[in-house]
N, C-alpha and C positions, 0 to 999 in steps of 0.2 A: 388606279387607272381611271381616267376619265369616260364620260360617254362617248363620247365621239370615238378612243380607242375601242373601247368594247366593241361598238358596230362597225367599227374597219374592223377589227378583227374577225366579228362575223361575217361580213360579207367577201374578204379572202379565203374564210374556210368554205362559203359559199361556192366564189368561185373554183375554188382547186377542188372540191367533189363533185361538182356538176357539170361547170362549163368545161375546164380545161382537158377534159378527158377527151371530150367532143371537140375540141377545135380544129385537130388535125395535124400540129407540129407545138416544137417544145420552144421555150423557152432559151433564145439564141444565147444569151451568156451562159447559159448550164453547156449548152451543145460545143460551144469552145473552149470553157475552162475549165468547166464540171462544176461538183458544187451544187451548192442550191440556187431553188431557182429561184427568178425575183418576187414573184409570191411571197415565197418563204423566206425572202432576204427581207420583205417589205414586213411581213407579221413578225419576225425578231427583232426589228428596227422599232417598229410600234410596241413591242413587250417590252423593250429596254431604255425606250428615249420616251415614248408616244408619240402621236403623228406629229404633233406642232415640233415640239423640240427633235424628232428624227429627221424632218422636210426635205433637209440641205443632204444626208446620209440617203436617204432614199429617189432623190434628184440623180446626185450621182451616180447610183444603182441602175435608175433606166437609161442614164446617158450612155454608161458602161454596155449594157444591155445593146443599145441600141447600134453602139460603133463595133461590136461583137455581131451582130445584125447584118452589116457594113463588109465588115470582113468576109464573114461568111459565103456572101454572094456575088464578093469581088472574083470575075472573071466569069462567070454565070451570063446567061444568054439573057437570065434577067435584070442583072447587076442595073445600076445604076449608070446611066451616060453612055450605054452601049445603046445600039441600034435594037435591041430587044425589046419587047411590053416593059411599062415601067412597074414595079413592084406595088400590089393594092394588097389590103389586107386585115387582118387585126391584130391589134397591139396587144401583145403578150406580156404586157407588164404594169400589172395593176388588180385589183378586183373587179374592174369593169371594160370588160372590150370597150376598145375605142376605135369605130374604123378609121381606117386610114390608106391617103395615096403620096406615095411619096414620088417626086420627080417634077 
């Protein structure tokens, strides 16, 4: 395992003990499919490929993630392209929030 795995790994286990408890909602692919969440998709992705050779497996994952996201909120007063607020927020998929506004 390389350095750079080692500290994605730590700073995912970072975030899933500290941040994630504190965010306030879950992880929208776990909440439609079940399963784990991309946290934990992202650190078994990094234990079994490491970050460079997993990249393309863990792209996927938050694309997944996100059109799970998508679904979710389709028909919601906040969905997307409805007369509602448009969705702001943090991105729940990674070791590091990333804000974001989508619309």
């Amino acid at each position: 395992m390389s350095p750079l795995d080692t500290l994605t790994l730590s700073g995912i286990r970072l975030y899933q003990r500290y941040l994630s408890p504190r965010k306030g909602f879950r992880c929208a692919h776990v909440a439609l499919h079940g399963g784990e969440s991309c946290s934990a998709a992202v650190a078994r992705i990094v234990r079994e490929d490491g970050l460079i050779g997993g990249r393309r497996r863990i792209a996927t994952r938050f694309q997944e993630c996100r059109a799970a996201h998508h679904v979710l909120h389709a028909g919601s007063p906040l969905a997307f392209g409805t007369s509602g607020p448009r969705m702001r927020g943090v991105c729940c998929c990674g070791p590091i929030p990333i804000p974001f506004r989508c619309g």
